[in-house]
N, C-alpha and C positions, 0 to 999 in steps of 0.2 A: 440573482446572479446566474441561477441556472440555463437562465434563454437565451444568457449570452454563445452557449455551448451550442454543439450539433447532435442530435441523437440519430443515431444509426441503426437501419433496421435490414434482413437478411439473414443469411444462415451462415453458421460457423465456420472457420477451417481451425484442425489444431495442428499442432508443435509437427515437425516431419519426425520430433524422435525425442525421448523422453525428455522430460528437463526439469534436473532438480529432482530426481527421483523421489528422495524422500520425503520432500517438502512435500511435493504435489498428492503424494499418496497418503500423508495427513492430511491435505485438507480434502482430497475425496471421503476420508471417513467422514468429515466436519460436514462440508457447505449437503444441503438438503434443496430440492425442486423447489422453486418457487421463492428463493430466497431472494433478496437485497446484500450484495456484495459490493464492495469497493476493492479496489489494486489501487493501491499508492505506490507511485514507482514502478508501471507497468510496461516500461522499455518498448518493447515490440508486438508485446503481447503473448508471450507464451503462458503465465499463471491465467492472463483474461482466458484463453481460449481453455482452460480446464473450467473455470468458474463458467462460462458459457453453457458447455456442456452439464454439468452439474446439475444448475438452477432451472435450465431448461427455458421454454418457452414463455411459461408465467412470472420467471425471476428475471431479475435489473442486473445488470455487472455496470460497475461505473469505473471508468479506467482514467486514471490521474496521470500526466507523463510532461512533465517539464521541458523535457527538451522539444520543441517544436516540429524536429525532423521525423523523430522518433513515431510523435504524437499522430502525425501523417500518417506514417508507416502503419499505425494503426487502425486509423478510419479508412484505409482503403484496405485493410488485411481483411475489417470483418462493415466493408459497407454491406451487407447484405446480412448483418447477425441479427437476429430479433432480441431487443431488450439491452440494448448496449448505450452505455454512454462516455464520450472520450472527452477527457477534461486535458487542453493546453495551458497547464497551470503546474505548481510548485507546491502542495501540500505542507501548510506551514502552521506556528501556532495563532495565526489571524492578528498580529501587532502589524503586520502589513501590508498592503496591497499588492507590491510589487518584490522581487527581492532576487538578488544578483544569482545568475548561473555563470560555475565556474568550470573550467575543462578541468577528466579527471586522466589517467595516467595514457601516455600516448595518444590523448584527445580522443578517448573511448568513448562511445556512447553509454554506453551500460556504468560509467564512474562517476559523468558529470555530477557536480551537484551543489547546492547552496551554501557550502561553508568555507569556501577557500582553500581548498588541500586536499592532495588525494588518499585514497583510504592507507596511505605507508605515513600520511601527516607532513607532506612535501606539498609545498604551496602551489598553487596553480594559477592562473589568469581569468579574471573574468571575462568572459566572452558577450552575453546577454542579460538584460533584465528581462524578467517573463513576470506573470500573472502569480499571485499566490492567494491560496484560501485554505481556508480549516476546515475541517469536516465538523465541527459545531456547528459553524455557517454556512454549511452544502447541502446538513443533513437536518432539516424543520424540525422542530420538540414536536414528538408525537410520529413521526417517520421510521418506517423500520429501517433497520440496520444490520443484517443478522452477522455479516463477516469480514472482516479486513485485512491485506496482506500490506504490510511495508516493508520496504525493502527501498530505502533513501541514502543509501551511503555514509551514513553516522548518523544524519541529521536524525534519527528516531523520537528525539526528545523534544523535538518538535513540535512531531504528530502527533504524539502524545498530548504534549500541552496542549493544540489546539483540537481536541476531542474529549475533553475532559467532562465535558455534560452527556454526549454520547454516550460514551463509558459508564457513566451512572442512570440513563434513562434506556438507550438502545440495548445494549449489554450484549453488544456481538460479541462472536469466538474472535481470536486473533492469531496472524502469524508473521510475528517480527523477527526480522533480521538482525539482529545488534552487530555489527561491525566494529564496534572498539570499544574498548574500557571506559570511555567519556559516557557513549551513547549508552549503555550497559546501568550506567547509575539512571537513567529514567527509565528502568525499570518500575523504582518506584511509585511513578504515574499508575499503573496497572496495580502496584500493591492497595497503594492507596482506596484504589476503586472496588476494591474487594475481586480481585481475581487471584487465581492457583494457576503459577506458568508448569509445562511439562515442554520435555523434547519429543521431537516429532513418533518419535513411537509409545510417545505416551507417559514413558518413566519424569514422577514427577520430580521436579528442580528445586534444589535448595536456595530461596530467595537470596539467603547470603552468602551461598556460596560464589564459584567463579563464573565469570561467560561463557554465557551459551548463544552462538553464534545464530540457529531458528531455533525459536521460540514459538510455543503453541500457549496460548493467554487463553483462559472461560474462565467465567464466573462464576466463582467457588460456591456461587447457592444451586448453579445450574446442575 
């Protein structure tokens, strides 16, 4: 599946100005040189271009972005980044090939996304079908894996499902977004796998208590 993609090589540019502060300065403690990173839900690329810098020269960032136009905006942000790869696809739990992108609140790029409704739960139109794949089936058994960021618009439970071998063999860090109370119960995907969630500075998170909007996922042996 992967040669269907274009790998892109050159040098970085990042953010013109912070973004997501705190996010981004978790996963500066986390992602390490030389690592294998994925961005699920990598918009334009502002988390890629921290994970770029990061991993460095010797590490992979794999940028997943559904929306097509988006996905553009990406390959030509970092044609020139060494170790990049931009995936025009829908990171799902792998029951399908294809699967419907819907517009999210005032036809935002940054909302679209695969479940019919925008993140307030008001329906929306579908506009596109696109490509969809799992990261069980992007990422070979035996392939590192070391960190992954989602940020899907609810859908989390998704990517969840469809990384469930990852999770047990890869055993990257993770840093999920939960968006809703729905998306929030697949959490348990990650209990299951044996991880310890914390919020982005670290304090750790009572599995049963209430959402936490990022989330920082390792695994509790690590």
């Amino acid at each position: 599946m992967r040669s269907v993609y274009h790998r892109l090589l050159g040098h970085a540019h990042e953010a013109a100005e912070p973004y997501e502060p705190e996010l981004t300065a978790a996963i500066e403690r986390i992602v390490q040189p030389g690592w294998t990173c994925a961005d699920v839900g990598a918009h334009v690329g502002n988390i890629t271009a921290t994970l770029i810098r990061l991993v460095g020269k010797r590490g992979l960032v794999v940028a997943f972005e559904a929306h097509p136009t988006n996905a553009a905006e990406i390959q030509d942000r970092f044609k020139r980044s060494p170790g990049v790869e931009v995936v025009n696809a829908a990171v799902s739990d792998g029951s399908r090939e294809t699967v419907a992108l819907y517009a999210g609140r005032h036809d935002h790029t940054t909302e679209w996304n695969v479940l019919g409704h925008d993140v307030e739960g008001t329906p929306t139109r579908q506009v596109l079908e696109v490509p969809a794949v799992s990261l069980d089936s992007w990422f070979s058994p035996g392939e590192a894996l070391n960190f992954v960021k989602i940020d899907v618009e609810g859908a989390e439970g998704l990517v969840l499902a469809g990384m469930r071998r990852v999770l047990r063999e890869a055993r990257p860090a993770l840093a999920v977004e939960f968006h809703d109370d729905e998306a929030w119960g697949s959490r348990q995907e990650l209990l299951d796998a044996g991880y310890a969630l914390s919020r982005t500075d670290g304090t750790p998170i009572d599995p049963a208590g209430e959402r936490v909007y990022h989330v920082i996922a390792r695994p509790s042996d690590s």
